[in-house]
N, C-alpha and C positions, 0 to 999 in steps of 0.2 A: 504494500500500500504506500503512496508516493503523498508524502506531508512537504510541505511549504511552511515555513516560518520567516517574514518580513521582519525584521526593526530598525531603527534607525531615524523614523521619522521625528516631527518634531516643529518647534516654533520659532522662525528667524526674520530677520529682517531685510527687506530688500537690499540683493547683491553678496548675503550670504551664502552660507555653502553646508550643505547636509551631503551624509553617505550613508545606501539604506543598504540595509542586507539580506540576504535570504537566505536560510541553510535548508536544503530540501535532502529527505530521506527517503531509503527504498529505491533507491537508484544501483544497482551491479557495474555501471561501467558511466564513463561523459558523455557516452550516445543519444542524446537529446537535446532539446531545443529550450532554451531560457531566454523569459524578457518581460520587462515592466510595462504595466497596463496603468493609468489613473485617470481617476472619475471623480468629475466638481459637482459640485449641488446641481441639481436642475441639467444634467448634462451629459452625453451617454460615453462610457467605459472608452478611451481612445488609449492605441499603443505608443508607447513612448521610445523603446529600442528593445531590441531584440539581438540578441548573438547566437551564430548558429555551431553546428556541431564543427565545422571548417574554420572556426574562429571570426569568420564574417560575420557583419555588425548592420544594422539597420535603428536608424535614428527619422522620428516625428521631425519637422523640419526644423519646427518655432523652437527647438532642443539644441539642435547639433549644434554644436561649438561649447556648450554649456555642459552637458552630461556626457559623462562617459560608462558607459557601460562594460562587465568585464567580469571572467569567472573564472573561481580556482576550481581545476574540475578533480582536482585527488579530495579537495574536503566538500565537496559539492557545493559551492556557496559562490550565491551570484550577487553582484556588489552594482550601483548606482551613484555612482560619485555624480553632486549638482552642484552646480557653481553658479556666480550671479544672478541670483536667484532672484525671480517677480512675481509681482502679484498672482499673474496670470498660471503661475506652479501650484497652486495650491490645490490639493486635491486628496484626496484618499490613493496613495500607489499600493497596485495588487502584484506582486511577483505571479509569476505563470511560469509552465515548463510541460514539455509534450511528450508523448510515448517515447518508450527507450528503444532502442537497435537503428533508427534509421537514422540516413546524413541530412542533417538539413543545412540550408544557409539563412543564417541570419533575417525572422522576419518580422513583424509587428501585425500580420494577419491572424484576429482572434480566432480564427478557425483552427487554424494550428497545433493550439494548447489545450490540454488535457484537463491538467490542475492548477489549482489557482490558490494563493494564499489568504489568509483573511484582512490583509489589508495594513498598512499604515499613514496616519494621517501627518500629511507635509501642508505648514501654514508658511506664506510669506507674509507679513504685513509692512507697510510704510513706514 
């Protein structure tokens, strides 16, 4: 059974900098697909970056340059490094992660992902 645990989120100030974490369990091998989802009030669940089994990376646009995405695959644990952070970040971020054995590349398609974590909430305020 394949568990997601997010933390890291948290309350900062514009152009601050959070790094969320995820440790996922139940996994035999790094043969899967990992990446951040976040969802604001009133607003539906969008993909933020993705990294695939090839180490290939896909980033939301209004992101790249800002987040990095990245994952240590011997402790399973997929990291979210944010930087300059805005209003417009704020949201609940869900870690995700897709069945094991196949190669993926890096994507931000919620089809994708299997399991999901239960969330943590990222506030920026002014």
């Amino acid at each position: 059974q394949v568990q997601l645990v997010e933390s890291g989120g948290g309350s900062v100030q514009v152009g601050g900098s959070l790094r969320l974490s995820c440790v996922a369990t139940g996994y035999t091998s790094s043969s899967y697909l990992m990446g951040w989802f976040r969802q604001a009030p009133g607003k539906e669940r969008e993909g933020v970056a993705g990294i695939g089994t090839d180490g290939s990376t896909s980033y939301l646009p209004s992101v790249k340059g800002r987040f990095t995405i990245s994952k240590d695959n011997a402790k399973h644990i997929l990291y979210l490094e944010m930087n300059n952070l805005k209003p417009e970040d704020t949201a609940i971020y869900y870690c995700a992660a897709s069945g094991e054995g196949l190669s993926y590349a890096g994507t931000r398609t919620r089809a994708n992902y299997n399991y999901w974590g239960q969330g943590t909430q990222v506030t920026v305020s002014n």
